[in-house]
FIVEX-926468 format. One record per residue: z negated, y, x negated of N, C-alpha, C, CB in turn; residue in three letters. Coordinates in steps of 0.001 Angstrom, whole numbers, padded with zeros to 6 digits, always signed. Each point is the difference from the previous one (the first is absolute). Glycine has a CB too. Example, Ala and Ser with C-alpha at 12.3 -4.5 7.8 and 13.67 -1.06 7.14 Angstrom:
! FIVEX-926468
-007800-005690-013190+000000+001190+000890+000000+001200-000900-001246-001173+001892ALA;+001966+002223-001542-000060+001190-000820-000730+001090+000770+002145-000628-001184SER;
//
This chain:
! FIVEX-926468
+120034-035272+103113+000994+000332-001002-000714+000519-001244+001727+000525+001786UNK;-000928-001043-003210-001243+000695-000790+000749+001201-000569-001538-002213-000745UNK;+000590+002821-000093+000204+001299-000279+000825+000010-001568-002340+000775+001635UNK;+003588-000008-001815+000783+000020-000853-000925+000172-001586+001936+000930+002047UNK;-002805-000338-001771-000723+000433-001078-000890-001313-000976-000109+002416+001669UNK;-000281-003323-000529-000520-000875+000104+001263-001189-001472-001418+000965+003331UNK;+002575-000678-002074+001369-000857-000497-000037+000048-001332+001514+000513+001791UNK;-001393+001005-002494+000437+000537-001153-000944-000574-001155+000955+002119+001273UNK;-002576-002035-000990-000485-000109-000849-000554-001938-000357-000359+003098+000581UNK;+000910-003592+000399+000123-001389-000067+001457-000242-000881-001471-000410+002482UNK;+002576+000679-002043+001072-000252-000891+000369+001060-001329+000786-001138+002259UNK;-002220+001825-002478-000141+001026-001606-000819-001174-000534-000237+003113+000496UNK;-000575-003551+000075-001022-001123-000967+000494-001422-000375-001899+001051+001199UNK;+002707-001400-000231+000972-001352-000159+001050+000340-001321+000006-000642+002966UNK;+000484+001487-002464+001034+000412-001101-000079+000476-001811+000579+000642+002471UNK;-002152+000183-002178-000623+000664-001483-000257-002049-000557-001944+003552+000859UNK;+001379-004593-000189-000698-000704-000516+001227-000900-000430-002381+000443+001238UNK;+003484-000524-000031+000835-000887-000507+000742+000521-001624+000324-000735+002851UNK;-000235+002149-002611+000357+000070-001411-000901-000185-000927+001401+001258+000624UNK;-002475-001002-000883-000688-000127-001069-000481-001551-000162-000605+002552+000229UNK;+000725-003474+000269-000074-000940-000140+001544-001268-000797-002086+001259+002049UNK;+002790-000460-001153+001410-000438-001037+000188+000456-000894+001015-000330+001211UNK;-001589+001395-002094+000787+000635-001040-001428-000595-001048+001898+002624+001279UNK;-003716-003004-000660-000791-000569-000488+000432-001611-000503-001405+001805+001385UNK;+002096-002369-000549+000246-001394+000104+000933-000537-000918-000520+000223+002155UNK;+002275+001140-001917+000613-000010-001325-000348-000322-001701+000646+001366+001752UNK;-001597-000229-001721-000638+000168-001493-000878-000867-000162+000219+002136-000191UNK;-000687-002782+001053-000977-001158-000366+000652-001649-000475-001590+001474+001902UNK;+002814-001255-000601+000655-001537-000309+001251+000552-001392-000210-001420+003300UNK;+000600+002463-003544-000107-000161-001698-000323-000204-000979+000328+000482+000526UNK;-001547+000263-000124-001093-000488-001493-000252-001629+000096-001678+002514-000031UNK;+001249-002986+001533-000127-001015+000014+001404-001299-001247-001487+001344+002855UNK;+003230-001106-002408+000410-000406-000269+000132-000077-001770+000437+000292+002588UNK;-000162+001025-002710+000070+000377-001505-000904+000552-000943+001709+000195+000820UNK;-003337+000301-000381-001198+000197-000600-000197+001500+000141+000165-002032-001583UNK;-001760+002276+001260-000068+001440+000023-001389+000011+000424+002457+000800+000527UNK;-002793+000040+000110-001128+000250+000430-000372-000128+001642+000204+001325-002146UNK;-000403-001621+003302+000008+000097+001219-000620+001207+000596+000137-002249-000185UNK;+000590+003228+000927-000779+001058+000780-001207-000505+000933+002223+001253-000021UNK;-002860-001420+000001-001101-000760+000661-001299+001034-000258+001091-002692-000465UNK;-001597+003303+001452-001140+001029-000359-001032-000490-000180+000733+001436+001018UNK;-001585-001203-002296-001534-000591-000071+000336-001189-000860-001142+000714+002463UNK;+002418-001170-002777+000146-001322-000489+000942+000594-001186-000286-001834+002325UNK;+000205+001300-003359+000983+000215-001461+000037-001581-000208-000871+002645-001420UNK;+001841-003186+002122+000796-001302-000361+001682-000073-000917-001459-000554+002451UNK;+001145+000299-003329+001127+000214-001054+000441-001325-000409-000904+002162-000894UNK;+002215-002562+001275+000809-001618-000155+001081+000362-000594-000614-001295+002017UNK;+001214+000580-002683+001287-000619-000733+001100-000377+000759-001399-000809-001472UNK;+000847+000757+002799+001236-000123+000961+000932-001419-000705+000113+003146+000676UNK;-000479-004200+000867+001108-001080-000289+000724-000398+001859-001723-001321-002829UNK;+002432+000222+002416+000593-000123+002074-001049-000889+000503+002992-000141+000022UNK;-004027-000360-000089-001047-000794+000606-001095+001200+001124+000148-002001-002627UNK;-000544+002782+001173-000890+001419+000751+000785+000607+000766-001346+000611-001718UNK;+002849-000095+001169+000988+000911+001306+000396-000930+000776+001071+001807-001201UNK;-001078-003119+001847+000150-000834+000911-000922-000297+001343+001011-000624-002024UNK;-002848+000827+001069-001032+000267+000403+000233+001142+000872-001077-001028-001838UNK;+001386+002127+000800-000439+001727+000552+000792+000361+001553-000023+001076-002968UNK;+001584-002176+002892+000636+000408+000798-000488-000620+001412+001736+000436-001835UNK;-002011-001796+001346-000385-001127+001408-001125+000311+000720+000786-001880-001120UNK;-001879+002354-000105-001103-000189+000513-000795+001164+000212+000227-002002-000871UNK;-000554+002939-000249-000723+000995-000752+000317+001417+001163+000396-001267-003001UNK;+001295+001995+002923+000046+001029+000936+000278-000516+001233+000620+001498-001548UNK;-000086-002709+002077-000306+000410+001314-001551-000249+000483+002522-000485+000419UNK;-003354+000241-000614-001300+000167+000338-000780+001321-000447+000159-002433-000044UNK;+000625+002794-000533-000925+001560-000439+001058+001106+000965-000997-000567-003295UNK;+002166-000069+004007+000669+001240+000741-000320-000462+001704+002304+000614-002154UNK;-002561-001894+001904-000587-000072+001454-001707+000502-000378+001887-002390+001165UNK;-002937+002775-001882-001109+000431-000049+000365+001520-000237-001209-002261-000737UNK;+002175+002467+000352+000304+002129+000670+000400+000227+001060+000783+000828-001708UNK;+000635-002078+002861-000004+000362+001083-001184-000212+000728+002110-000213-000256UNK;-002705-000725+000458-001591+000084+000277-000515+001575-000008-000365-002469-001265UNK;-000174+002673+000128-000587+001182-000458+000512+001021+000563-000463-000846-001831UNK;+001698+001150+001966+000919+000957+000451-000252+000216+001486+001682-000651-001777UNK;-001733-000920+001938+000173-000164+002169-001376+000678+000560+001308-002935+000306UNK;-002565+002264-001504-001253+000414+000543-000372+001824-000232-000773-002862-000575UNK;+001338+003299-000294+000101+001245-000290+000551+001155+001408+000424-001248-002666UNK;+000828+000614+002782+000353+000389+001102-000364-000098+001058+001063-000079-000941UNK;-001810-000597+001320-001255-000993+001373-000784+001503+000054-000738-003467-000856UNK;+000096+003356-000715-000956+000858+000245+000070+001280+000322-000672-001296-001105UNK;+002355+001817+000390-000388+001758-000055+000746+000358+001449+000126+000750-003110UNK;+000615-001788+004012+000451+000714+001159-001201-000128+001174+002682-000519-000685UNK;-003676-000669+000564-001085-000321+000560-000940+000978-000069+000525-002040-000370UNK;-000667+002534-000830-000783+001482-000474+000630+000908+000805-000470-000364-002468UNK;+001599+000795+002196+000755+001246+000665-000017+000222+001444+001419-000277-001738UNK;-000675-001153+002378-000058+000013+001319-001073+000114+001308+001544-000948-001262UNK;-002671+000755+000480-000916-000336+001000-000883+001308+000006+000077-002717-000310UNK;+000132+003889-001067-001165+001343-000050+001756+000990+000123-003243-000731-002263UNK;+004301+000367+002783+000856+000975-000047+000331-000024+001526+000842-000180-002578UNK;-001175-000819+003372+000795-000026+001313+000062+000970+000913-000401-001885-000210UNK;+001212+002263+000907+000859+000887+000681-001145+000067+001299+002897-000705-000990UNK;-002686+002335+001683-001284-000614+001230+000903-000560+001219-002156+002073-000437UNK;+003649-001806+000483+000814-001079+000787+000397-001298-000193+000566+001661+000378UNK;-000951-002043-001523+000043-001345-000410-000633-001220+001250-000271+001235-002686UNK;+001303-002285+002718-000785-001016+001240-001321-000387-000296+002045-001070+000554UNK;-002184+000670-001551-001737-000445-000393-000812+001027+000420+000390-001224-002122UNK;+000106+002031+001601-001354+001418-000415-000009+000220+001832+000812+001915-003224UNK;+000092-002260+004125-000110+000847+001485-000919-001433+000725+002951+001940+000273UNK;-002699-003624-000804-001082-000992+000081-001675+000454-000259+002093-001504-000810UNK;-001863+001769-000195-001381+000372-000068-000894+001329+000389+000730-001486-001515UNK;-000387+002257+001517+000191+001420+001005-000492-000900+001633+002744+001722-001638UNK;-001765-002326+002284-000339-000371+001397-001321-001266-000047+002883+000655+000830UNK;-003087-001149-002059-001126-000955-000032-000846+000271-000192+000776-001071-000371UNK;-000860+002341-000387-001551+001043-000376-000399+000837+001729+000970+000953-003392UNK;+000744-000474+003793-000707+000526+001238-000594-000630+000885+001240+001205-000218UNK;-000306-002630+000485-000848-000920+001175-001627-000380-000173+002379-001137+000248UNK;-002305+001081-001204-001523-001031-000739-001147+001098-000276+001540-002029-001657UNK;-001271+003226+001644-000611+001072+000046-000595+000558+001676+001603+000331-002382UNK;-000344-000335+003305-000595+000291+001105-000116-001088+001153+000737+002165-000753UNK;-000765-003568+000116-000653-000638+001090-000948-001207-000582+002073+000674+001623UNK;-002823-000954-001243-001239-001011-000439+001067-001254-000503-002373+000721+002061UNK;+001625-001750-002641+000276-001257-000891-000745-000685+001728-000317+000451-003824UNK;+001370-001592+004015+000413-001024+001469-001622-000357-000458+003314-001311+000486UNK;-004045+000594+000713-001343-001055-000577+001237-001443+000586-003514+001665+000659UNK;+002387-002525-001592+000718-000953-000612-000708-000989+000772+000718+000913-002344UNK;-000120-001744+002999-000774-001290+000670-000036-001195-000751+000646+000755+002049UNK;-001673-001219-002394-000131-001393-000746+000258-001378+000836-001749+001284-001397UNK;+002258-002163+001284-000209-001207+000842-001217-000702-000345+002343-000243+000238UNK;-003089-000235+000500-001611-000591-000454-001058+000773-000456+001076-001674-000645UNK;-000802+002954+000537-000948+001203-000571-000021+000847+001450+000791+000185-003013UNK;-002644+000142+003268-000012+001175+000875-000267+001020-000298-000320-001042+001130UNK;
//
Protein backbone atom coordinates (compact mmCIF):
# COMPACT_ATOMS: atom_id res chain seq x y z
CA UNK A 1 0.00 0.00 0.00
CA UNK A 2 1.58 3.29 -0.65
CA UNK A 3 2.05 5.95 1.64
CA UNK A 4 -0.42 9.02 1.59
CA UNK A 5 2.44 11.32 1.72
CA UNK A 6 3.90 9.74 -1.16
CA UNK A 7 0.05 10.29 -2.86
CA UNK A 8 0.08 14.06 -2.02
CA UNK A 9 3.22 15.03 -3.36
CA UNK A 10 2.68 13.19 -6.71
CA UNK A 11 -0.80 14.84 -7.21
CA UNK A 12 1.00 18.57 -5.82
CA UNK A 13 3.46 18.12 -8.84
CA UNK A 14 0.86 16.93 -11.48
CA UNK A 15 -1.33 19.61 -10.55
CA UNK A 16 1.43 22.78 -9.92
CA UNK A 17 2.62 21.62 -13.67
CA UNK A 18 -0.72 21.14 -15.15
CA UNK A 19 -1.41 24.59 -14.23
CA UNK A 20 1.46 26.31 -15.23
CA UNK A 21 1.54 24.87 -18.36
CA UNK A 22 -2.06 25.91 -19.35
CA UNK A 23 -1.95 29.33 -18.34
CA UNK A 24 1.99 29.10 -20.31
CA UNK A 25 0.25 27.63 -23.41
CA UNK A 26 -2.73 30.21 -23.20
CA UNK A 27 -0.38 33.23 -23.52
CA UNK A 28 1.63 31.68 -26.01
CA UNK A 29 -1.22 30.50 -28.46
CA UNK A 30 -2.24 34.29 -28.24
CA UNK A 31 0.59 35.88 -29.07
CA UNK A 32 0.92 33.19 -31.44
CA UNK A 33 -2.63 34.14 -33.01
CA UNK A 34 -2.58 37.92 -32.70
CA UNK A 35 1.34 38.88 -32.13
CA UNK A 36 3.51 39.89 -29.31
CA UNK A 37 6.28 38.51 -27.90
CA UNK A 38 6.38 34.60 -26.79
CA UNK A 39 7.13 33.68 -23.04
CA UNK A 40 9.74 31.33 -23.96
CA UNK A 41 12.87 31.53 -21.49
CA UNK A 42 16.33 32.19 -23.00
CA UNK A 43 14.49 32.93 -26.27
CA UNK A 44 13.08 36.69 -27.25
CA UNK A 45 10.95 35.60 -30.29
CA UNK A 46 8.77 38.54 -31.30
CA UNK A 47 5.94 37.88 -34.35
CA UNK A 48 3.12 39.78 -35.81
CA UNK A 49 0.98 37.00 -35.14
CA UNK A 50 -1.08 35.47 -38.17
CA UNK A 51 -3.61 31.91 -38.31
CA UNK A 52 -0.83 29.76 -40.13
CA UNK A 53 1.80 30.25 -36.93
CA UNK A 54 -1.41 29.99 -34.32
CA UNK A 55 -2.48 26.82 -36.32
CA UNK A 56 1.20 25.64 -36.07
CA UNK A 57 1.44 26.68 -32.23
CA UNK A 58 -1.79 24.86 -31.57
CA UNK A 59 -1.20 21.46 -33.68
CA UNK A 60 2.14 21.21 -33.29
CA UNK A 61 4.44 23.59 -31.10
CA UNK A 62 2.50 23.10 -27.31
CA UNK A 63 1.54 19.86 -27.41
CA UNK A 64 5.09 18.67 -27.68
CA UNK A 65 6.47 21.04 -25.23
CA UNK A 66 3.51 19.78 -22.62
CA UNK A 67 4.18 16.30 -23.32
CA UNK A 68 8.25 17.30 -22.70
CA UNK A 69 7.00 18.83 -19.01
CA UNK A 70 4.79 15.78 -18.35
CA UNK A 71 7.89 13.84 -19.08
CA UNK A 72 9.97 16.14 -16.98
CA UNK A 73 7.43 16.23 -14.31
CA UNK A 74 7.00 12.15 -14.36
CA UNK A 75 10.90 11.86 -14.20
CA UNK A 76 11.09 14.42 -11.42
CA UNK A 77 8.77 12.59 -9.51
CA UNK A 78 10.64 9.05 -10.27
CA UNK A 79 13.35 10.70 -8.76
CA UNK A 80 12.39 12.55 -5.53
CA UNK A 81 10.10 9.56 -4.14
CA UNK A 82 13.02 7.06 -5.25
CA UNK A 83 15.33 9.46 -3.22
CA UNK A 84 12.96 9.59 -0.25
CA UNK A 85 11.82 6.10 -0.11
CA UNK A 86 14.71 4.13 -0.11
CA UNK A 87 17.04 6.54 2.85
CA UNK A 88 13.50 7.04 4.74
CA UNK A 89 12.23 3.41 5.11
CA UNK A 90 10.49 2.30 8.11
CA UNK A 91 12.44 -0.61 10.16
CA UNK A 92 8.92 -2.56 9.79
CA UNK A 93 8.76 -1.99 6.34
CA UNK A 94 8.56 -5.53 4.17
CA UNK A 95 11.78 -4.83 2.25
CA UNK A 96 13.80 -3.43 5.01
CA UNK A 97 12.64 -6.99 7.24
CA UNK A 98 13.95 -8.91 3.42
CA UNK A 99 17.00 -7.67 3.81
CA UNK A 100 17.54 -7.78 7.57
CA UNK A 101 16.82 -11.83 7.15
CA UNK A 102 19.33 -11.92 4.02
CA UNK A 103 22.17 -10.12 5.82
CA UNK A 104 21.39 -12.52 8.78
CA UNK A 105 21.36 -15.78 6.82
CA UNK A 106 24.46 -14.98 4.62
CA UNK A 107 26.28 -13.77 7.59
CA UNK A 108 25.90 -16.90 9.71
CA UNK A 109 26.22 -19.59 7.34
CA UNK A 110 28.95 -20.26 4.63
CA UNK A 111 28.23 -19.59 0.65
CA UNK A 112 26.89 -23.64 -0.75
CA UNK A 113 30.32 -25.03 -2.87
CA UNK A 114 29.29 -25.17 -6.20
CA UNK A 115 29.65 -28.32 -8.39
CA UNK A 116 30.73 -27.84 -11.96
CA UNK A 117 29.68 -30.43 -14.60
CA UNK A 118 33.05 -31.47 -16.45
CA UNK A 119 35.20 -29.51 -13.92
CA UNK A 120 37.02 -31.33 -10.90
Amino acid sequence: MRDDRVLHVERTLAVLTGLVMTVWGLKCTVVAFSGGTFAIPLITWRTDGDFLLGALWVLYVYPMVTAGACLATMMLTGWLLSTFRWSKRAPGHPAQAAVASVSAAGAQQPLPDVVRSGHS
